[in-house]
C-alpha positions as a Markdown table, in Angstrom:
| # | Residue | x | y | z |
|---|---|---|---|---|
| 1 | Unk | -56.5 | 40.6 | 69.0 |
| 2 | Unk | -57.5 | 43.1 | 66.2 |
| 3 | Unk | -57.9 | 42.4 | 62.4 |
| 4 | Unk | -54.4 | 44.5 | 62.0 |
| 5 | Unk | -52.9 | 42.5 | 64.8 |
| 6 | Unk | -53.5 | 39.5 | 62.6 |
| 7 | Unk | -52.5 | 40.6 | 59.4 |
| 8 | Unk | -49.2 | 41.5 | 61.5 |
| 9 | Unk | -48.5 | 38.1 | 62.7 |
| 10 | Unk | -49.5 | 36.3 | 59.4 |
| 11 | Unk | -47.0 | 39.3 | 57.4 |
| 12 | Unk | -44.3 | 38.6 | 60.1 |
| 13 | Unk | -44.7 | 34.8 | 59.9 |
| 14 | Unk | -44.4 | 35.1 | 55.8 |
| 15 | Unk | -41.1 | 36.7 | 56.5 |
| 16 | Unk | -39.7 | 34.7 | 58.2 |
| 17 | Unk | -40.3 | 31.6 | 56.7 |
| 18 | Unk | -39.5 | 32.8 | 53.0 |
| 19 | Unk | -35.9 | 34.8 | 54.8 |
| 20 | Unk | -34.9 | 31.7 | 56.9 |
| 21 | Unk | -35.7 | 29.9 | 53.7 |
| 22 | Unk | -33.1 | 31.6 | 51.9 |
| 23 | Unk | -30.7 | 31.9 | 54.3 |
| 24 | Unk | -31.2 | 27.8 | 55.1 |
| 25 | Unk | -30.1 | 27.0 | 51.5 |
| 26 | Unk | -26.2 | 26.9 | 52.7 |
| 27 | Unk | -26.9 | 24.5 | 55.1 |
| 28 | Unk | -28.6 | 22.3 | 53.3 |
| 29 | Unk | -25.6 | 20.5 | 51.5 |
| 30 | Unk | -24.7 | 17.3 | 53.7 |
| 31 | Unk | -21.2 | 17.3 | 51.6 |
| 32 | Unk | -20.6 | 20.5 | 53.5 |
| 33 | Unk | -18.8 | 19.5 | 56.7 |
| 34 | Unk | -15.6 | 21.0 | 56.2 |
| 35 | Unk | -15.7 | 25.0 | 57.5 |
| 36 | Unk | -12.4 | 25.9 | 55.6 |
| 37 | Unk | -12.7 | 27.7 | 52.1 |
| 38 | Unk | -12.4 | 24.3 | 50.1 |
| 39 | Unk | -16.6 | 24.7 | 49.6 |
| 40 | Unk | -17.8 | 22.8 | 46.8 |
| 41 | Unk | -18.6 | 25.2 | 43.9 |
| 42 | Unk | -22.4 | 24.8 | 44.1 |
| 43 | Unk | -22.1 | 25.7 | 47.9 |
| 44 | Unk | -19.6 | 28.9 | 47.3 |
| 45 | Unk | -23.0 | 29.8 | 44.8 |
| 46 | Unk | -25.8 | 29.6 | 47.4 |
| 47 | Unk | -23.6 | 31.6 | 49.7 |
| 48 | Unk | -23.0 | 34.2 | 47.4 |
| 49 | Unk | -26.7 | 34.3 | 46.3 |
| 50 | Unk | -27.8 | 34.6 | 49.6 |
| 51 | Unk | -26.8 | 38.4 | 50.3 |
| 52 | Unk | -28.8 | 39.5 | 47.2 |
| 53 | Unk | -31.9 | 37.0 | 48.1 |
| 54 | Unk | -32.0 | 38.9 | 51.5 |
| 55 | Unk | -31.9 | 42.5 | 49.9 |
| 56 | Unk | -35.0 | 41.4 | 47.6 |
| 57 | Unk | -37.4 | 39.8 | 50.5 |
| 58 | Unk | -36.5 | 43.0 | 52.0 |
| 59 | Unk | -37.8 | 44.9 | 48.8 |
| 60 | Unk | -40.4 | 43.0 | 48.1 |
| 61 | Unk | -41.4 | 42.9 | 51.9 |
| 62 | Unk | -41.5 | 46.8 | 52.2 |
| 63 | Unk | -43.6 | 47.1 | 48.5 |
| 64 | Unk | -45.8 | 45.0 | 50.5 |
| 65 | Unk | -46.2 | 47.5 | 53.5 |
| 66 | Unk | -46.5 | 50.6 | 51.1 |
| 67 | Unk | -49.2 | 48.9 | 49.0 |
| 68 | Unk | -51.1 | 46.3 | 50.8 |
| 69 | Unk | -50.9 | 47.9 | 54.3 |
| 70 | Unk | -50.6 | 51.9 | 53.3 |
| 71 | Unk | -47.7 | 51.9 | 54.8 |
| 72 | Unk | -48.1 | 51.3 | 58.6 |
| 73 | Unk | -45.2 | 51.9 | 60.7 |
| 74 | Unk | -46.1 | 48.5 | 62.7 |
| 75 | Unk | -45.9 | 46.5 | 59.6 |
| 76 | Unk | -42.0 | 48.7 | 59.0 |
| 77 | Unk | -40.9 | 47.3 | 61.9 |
| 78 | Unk | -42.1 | 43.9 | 61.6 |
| 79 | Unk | -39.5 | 44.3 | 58.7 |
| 80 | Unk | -37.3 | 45.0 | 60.8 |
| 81 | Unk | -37.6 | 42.3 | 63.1 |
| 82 | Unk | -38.3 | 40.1 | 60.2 |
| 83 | Unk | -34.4 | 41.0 | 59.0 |
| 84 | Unk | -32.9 | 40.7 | 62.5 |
| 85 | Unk | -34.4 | 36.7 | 62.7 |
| 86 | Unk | -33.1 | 36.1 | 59.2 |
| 87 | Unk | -29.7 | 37.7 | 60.0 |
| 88 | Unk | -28.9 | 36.4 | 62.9 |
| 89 | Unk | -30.3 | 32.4 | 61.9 |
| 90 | Unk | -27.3 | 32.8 | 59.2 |
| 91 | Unk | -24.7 | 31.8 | 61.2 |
| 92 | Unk | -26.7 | 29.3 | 63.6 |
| 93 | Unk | -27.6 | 25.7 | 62.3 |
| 94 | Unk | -31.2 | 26.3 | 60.8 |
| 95 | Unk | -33.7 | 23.8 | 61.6 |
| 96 | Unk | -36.8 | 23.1 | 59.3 |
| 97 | Unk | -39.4 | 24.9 | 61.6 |
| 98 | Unk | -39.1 | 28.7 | 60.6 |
| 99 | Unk | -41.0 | 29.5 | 63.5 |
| 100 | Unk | -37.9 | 28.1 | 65.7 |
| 101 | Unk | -36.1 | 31.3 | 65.9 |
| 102 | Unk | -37.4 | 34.1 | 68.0 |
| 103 | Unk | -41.3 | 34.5 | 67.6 |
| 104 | Unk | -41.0 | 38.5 | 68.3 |
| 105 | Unk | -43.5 | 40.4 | 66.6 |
């Protein structure tokens, strides 16, 4: 394992963790057990948040490729993958490990 191969894992792990993070917040409300549209206003608000929250890691994530890894195409598609884990966690019961869901690189 290189130095770059590291630096992948530990950018890929940061991800993940701060995306499943975000997308976790609407199932953290145990008053939530209903799945029609009669969501408690707080819980209609995380949802809606969420969208946006997931466009800026994904910002913030690629400004972190251009400037801390000169923009490297493996670090792009950890991105990627990054976004596919968070994306498709949303509509799957979210544990607390962010590591539960499809350790790809």
């Amino acid at each position: 394992t290189t130095g770059t191969d590291n630096l992948r894992i530990a950018f890929r792990d940061y991800g993940k963790e701060r995306g499943l993070n975000l997308v976790k917040m609407k199932h953290t409300n145990p008053s939530n057990t209903n799945t029609n549209n009669n969501k408690p206003p707080v819980m209609r608000e995380l949802q809606s948040q969420i969208v946006p929250s997931l466009l800026a890691l994904k910002k913030h994530l690629e400004m972190l490729q251009i400037k801390a890894f000169a923009a490297h195409d493996s670090f792009g598609r950890c991105i990627r993958t990054v976004l596919e884990v968070v994306v498709n966690a949303g509509g799957e019961n979210i544990s607390d490990d962010p590591n539960n869901n499809n350790n790809n690189n």
